[in-house]
matplotlib code that plots the C-alpha trace (Angstrom):
import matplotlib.pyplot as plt

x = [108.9, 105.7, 102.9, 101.2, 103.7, 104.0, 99.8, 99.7, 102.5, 100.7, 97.8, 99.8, 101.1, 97.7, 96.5, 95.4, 95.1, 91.8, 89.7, 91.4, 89.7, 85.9, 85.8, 85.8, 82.4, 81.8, 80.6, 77.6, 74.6, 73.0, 75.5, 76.5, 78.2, 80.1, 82.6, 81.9, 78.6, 76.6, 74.8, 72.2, 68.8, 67.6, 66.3, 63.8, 60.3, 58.5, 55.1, 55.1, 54.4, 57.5, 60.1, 62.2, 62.2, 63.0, 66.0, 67.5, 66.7, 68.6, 71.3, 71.9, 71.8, 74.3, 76.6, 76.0, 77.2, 80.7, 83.7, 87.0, 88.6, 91.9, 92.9, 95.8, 96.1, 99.9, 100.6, 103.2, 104.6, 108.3, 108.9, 112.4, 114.4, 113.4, 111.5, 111.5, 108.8, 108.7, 105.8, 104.7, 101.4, 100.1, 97.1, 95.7, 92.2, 91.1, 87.8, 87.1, 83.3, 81.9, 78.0, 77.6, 81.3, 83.1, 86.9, 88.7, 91.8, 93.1, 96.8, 97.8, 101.3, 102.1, 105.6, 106.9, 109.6, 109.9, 111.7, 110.4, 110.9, 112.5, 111.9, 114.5, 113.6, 112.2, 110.3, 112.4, 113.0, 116.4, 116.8, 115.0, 115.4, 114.5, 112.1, 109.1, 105.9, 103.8, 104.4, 101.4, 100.9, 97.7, 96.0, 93.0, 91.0, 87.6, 85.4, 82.0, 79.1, 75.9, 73.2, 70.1, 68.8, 69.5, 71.9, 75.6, 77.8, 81.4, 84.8, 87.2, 91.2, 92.7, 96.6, 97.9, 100.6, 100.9, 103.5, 102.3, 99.2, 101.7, 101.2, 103.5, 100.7, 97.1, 95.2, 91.4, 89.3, 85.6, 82.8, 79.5, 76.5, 75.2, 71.9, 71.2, 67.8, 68.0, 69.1, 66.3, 67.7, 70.1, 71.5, 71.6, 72.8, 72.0, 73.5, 73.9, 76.0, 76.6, 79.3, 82.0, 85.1, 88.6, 91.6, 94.9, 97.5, 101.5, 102.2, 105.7, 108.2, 108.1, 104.3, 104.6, 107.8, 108.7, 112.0, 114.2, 114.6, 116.1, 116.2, 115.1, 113.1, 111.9, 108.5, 108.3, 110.3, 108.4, 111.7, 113.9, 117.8, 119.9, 123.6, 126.0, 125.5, 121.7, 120.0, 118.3, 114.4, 113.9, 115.3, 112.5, 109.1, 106.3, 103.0, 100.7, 101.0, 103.0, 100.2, 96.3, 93.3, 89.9, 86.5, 83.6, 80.4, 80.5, 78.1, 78.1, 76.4, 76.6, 75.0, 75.8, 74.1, 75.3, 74.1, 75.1, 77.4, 80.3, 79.4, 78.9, 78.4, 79.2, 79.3, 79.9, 80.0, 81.7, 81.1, 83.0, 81.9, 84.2, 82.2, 85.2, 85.5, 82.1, 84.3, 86.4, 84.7, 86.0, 84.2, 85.0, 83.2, 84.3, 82.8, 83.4, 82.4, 83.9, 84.1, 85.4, 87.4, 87.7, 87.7, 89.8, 90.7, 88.9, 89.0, 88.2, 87.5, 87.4, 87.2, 87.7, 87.3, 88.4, 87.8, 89.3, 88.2, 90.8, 94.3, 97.3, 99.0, 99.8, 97.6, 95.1, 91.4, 90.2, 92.1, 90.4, 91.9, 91.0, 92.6, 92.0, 93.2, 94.0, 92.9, 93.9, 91.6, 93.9, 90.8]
y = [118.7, 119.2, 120.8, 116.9, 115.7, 118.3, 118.3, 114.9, 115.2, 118.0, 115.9, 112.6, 115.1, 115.9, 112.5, 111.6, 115.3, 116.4, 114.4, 117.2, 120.6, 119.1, 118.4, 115.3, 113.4, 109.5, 106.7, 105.7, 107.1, 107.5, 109.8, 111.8, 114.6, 113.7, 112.0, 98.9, 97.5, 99.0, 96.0, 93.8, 94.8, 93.3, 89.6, 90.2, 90.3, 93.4, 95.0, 97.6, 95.7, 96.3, 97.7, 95.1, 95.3, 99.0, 98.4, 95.9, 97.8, 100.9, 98.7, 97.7, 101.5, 102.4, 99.6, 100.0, 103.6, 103.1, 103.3, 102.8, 102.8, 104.1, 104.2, 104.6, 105.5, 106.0, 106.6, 108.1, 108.4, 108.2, 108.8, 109.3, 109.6, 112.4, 113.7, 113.5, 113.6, 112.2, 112.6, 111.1, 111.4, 109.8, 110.2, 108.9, 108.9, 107.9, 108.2, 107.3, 107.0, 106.1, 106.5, 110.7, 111.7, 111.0, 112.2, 112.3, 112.9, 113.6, 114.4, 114.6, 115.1, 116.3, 116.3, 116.3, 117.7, 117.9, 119.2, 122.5, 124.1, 127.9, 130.4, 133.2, 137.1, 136.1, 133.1, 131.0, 127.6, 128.0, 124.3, 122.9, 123.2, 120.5, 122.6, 121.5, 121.2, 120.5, 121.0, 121.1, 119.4, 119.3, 118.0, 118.5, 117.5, 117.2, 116.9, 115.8, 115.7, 114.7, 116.5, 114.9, 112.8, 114.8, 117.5, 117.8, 120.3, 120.5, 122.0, 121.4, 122.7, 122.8, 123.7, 123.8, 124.6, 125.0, 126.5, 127.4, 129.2, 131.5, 129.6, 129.1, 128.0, 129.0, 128.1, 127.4, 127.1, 126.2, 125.4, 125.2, 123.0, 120.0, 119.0, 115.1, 114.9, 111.2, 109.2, 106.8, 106.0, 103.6, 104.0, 108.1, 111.0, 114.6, 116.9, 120.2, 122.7, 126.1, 127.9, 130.4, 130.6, 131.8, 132.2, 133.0, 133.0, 133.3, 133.9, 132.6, 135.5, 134.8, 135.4, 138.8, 139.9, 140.6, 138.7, 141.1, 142.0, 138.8, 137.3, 133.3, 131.5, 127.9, 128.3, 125.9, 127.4, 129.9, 132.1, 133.8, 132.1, 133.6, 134.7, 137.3, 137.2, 137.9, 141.0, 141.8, 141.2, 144.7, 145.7, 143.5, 145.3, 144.6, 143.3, 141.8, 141.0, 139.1, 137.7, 138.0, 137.5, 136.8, 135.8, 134.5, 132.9, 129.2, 127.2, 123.5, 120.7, 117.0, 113.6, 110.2, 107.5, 104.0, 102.5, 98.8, 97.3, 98.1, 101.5, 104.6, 108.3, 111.4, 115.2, 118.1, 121.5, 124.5, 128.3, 130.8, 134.0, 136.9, 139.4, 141.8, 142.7, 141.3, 140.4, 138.1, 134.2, 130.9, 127.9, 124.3, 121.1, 118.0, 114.3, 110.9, 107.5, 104.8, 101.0, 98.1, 96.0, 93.8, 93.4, 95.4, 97.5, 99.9, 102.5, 105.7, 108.6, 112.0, 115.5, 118.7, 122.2, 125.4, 129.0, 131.6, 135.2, 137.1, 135.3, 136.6, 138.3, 136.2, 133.1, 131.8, 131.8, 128.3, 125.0, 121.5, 118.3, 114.9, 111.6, 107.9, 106.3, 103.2, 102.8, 100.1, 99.9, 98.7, 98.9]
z = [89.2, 86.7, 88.0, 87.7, 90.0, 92.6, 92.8, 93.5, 96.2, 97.7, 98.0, 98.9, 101.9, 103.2, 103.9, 107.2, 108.0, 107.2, 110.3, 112.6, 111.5, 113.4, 116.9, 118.4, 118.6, 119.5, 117.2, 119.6, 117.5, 121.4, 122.3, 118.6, 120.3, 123.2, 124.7, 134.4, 133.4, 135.6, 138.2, 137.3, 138.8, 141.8, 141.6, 144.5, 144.5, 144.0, 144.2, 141.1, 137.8, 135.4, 137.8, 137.7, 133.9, 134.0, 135.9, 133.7, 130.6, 132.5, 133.1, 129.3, 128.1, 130.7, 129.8, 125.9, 126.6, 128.0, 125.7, 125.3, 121.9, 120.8, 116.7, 115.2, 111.4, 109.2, 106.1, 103.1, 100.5, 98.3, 94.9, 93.5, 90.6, 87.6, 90.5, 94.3, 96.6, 100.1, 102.5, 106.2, 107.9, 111.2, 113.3, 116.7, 118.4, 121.8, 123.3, 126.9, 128.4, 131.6, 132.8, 132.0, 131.7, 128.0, 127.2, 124.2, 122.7, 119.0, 117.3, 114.0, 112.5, 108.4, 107.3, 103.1, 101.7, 97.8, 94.5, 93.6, 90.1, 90.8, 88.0, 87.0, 86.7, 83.4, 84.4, 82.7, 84.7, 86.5, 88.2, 91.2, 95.3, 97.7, 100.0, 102.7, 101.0, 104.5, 107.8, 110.5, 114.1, 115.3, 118.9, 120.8, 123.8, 124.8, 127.5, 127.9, 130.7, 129.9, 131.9, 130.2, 128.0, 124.8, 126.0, 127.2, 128.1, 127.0, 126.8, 124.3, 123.8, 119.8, 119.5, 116.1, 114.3, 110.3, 109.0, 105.6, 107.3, 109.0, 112.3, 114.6, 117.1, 117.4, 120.7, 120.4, 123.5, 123.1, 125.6, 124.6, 124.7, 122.7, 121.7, 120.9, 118.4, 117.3, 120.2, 119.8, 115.9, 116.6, 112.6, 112.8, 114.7, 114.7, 116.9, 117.7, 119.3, 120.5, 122.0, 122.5, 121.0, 122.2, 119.6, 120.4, 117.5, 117.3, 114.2, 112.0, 111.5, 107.2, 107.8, 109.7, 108.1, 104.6, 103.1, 101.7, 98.2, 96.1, 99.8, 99.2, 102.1, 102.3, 102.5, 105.4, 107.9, 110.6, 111.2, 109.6, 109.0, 112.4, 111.5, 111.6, 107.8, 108.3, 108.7, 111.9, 112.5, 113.3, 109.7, 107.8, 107.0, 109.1, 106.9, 109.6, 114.3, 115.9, 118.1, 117.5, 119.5, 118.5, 120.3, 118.9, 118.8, 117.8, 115.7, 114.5, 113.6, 112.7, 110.9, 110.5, 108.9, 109.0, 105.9, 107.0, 109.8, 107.6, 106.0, 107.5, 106.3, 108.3, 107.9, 110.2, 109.6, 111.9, 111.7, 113.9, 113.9, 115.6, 118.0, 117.5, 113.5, 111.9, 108.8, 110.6, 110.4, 109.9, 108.6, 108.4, 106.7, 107.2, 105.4, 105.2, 104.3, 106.4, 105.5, 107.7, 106.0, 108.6, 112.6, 113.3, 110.2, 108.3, 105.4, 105.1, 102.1, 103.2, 102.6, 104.5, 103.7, 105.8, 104.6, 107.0, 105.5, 107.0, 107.0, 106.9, 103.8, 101.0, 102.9, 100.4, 102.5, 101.2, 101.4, 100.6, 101.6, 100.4, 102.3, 101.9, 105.3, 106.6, 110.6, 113.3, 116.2, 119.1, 121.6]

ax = plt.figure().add_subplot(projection="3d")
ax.plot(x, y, z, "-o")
ax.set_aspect("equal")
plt.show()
């Protein structure tokens, strides 16, 4: 495979996968950071001025509030002949709210496998090999209780798994609170948050072993082959722990804009920051522009960067994704 060919596979691979690195946030620009119409007000008589007009108006925020939506988005790619490249991504979103409580969920699955060029001692192009080129799951769950009018408090669970990062599952758990500034903007949202994080991480055998000399290893496996052929675990070289744990001190923040009733503009931005080793932080930025294309379908162009200062060996820090995505809104 060129370099061309296997850089726009790459890329092919990675769509859909970039709207899982932020945490999960609702669309209602009155409640940016979250997560039964209520009953009509009273048609009696009363003897304060305006009451009964407060109650209905209470009654429309509370019902404009509640959600239930659910998305689905798919997508992939084939390309065969001088050069093969095969790719599957899928993602699904559901948000749930009712009165103060919001819940939501998120998974995301990356799968490709393609023909990579191997080079001989020399460097000299000996052939190709069919290997995995992506390989990550992803979920998370959040939930939401707002207290007040511009602040909620929240907990929120990330499991992932990402083979190429060494991962054979790392376990975030944040709580925090959120602030709300713009809830009276119907067409913005600003939020912020603050929190704690907990990180838990099992990490691949390739990642924390080394292969043996002239040893060959798909790239996109997390253990090493098992055989009576095959050396033990034990006599590989350890380069980095099986396990790690980190805690840390959480900081994000996001905007939205919605330009029209079809366009809308977001960004959010993530820093972890480890109380344990002061070089150890994370930080994640996620944008988008999202078009509907019609009722029920919609469009979207983004990009997503994570930079991890202290991976693990032979782990590039920054990665950058870009996606286009297709979206069906079942609810």
């Amino acid at each position: 495979m060129t370099p061309s060919i296997a850089a726009l596979a790459t890329l092919a691979v990675h769509l859909g996968a970039a709207q899982l690195e932020a945490a999960a946030e609702p669309e209602d620009p009155a409640v940016p950071a979250g997560t039964v119409t209520a009953a009509p007000a009273s048609s009696g008589t009363t003897e304060l001025e305006g009451q009964g007009k407060f109650a209905t108006t209470d009654a429309e925020a509370r019902a404009a509030e509640d959600a239930t939506e659910l998305d689905i988005s798919a997508g992939g790619l084939l390309s065969t002949g001088n050069a093969f490249a095969a790719a599957a991504t899928g993602q699904a979103r559901f948000r749930l709210r009712r009165g103060i409580h919001q819940a939501g969920a998120e998974a995301a699955v990356n799968y490709g496998r393609a023909d990579v060029s191997l080079l001989d001692d020399d460097g000299v192009p000996a052939g190709s090999e069919r290997q995995t080129t992506i390989n990550n799951v992803q979920g998370r769950v959040r939930y939401d209780v707002f207290f007040a009018r511009r602040w909620s408090a929240f907990g929120m669970v990330t499991l992932r798994r990402d083979v190429f990062q060494g991962l054979a599952l790392r376990t975030n758990v944040d709580p925090g609170v959120s602030f709300h500034a713009l809830v009276d903007n119907p067409k913005h949202r600003l939020a912020f948050e603050l929190g704690y994080d907990f990180q838990y991480d099992i990490r691949c055998e390739t990642a924390t072993r080394e292969a043996l000399p002239g040893e060959e290893v798909d790239p996109g496996r997390c253990r090493y082959p098992v055989g009576a052929d095959q050396p033990d675990l034990e006599d590989r070289t350890r380069v980095a722990d099986d396990t790690l744990i980190n805690h840390a001190a959480r900081i994000a923040a996001g905007y939205s804009n919605s330009l029209s009733e079809r366009v809308t503009v977001s960004t959010d931005v993530e820093y972890l920051q480890s109380v344990l080793v002061g070089r150890r932080f994370r930080l994640n930025w996620f944008s988008a522009v999202t078009t509907q294309l019609a009722n029920r379908l919609g469009m979207s162009v983004t990009f997503t960067l994570r930079y991890e200062n202290e991976p693990l060996p032979d782990v590039a820090k920054l990665d950058t994704i870009t996606a286009v995505l297709l979206t069906l809104r079942f609810i």
